[in-house]
N, C-alpha and C positions, 0 to 999 in steps of 0.2 A: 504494500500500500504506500501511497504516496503522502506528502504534507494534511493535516487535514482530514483524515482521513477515505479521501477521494481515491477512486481505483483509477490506473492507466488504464489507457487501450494498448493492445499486443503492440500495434504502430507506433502509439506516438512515445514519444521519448519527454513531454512533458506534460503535466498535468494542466488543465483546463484553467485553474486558478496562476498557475505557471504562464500560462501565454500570455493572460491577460495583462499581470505584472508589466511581461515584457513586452508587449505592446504600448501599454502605457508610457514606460520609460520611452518607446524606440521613439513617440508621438514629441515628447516635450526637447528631444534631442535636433529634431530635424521642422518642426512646423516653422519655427521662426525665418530660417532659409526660405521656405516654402513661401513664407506671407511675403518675403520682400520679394520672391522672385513674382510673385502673381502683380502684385502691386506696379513692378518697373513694367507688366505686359500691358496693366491696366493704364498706368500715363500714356503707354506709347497706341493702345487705340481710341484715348481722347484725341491724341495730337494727330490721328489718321493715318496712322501710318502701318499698322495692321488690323485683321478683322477677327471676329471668331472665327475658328475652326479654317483656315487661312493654309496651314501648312506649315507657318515660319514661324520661327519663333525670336523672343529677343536675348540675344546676345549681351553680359557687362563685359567690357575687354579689358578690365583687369581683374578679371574673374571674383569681384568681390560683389554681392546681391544683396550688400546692402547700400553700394555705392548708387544711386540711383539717378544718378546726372546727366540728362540729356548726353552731354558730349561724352559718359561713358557708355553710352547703348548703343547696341546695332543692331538691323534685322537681320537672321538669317534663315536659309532652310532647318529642315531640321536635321537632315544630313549631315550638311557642313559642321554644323552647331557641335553635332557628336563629335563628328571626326576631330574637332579640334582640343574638345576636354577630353 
């Protein structure tokens, strides 16, 4: 038996109350990236320069997402975007 006393499944390797921990954690580690990068997409479809569901995405080119300064954005695919990180 696991923590709790909660039974595994043959499969998983963590317990139910186990994922959810580390979901939680994985959540508060990464949103903040997350909200600044939505945010730098969100000024650049006020400013018309891309739309929803478009293909491209925006690019910071010094790779920091909280830098959100016009002259650090750029569009690109999303190709290129990968190949480059």
């Amino acid at each position: 038996m696991a923590e709790g006393g909660q039974k595994r499944s043959k499969t998983a390797h963590r317990t139910k109350a186990q994922m959810s921990r580390h979901w939680q954690e994985y959540g508060k580690k990464h949103k903040p990236a997350n909200r600044s990068r939505k945010k730098a997409r969100r000024l650049m479809e006020k400013a018309g320069k891309v739309r929803k569901h478009d293909g491209k995405e925006v690019d910071h080119k010094d790779g920091n997402p909280n830098n959100r300064r016009r002259s650090n954005l750029q569009i690109m695919s999303r190709k290129a975007n990968r190949k480059k990180g």
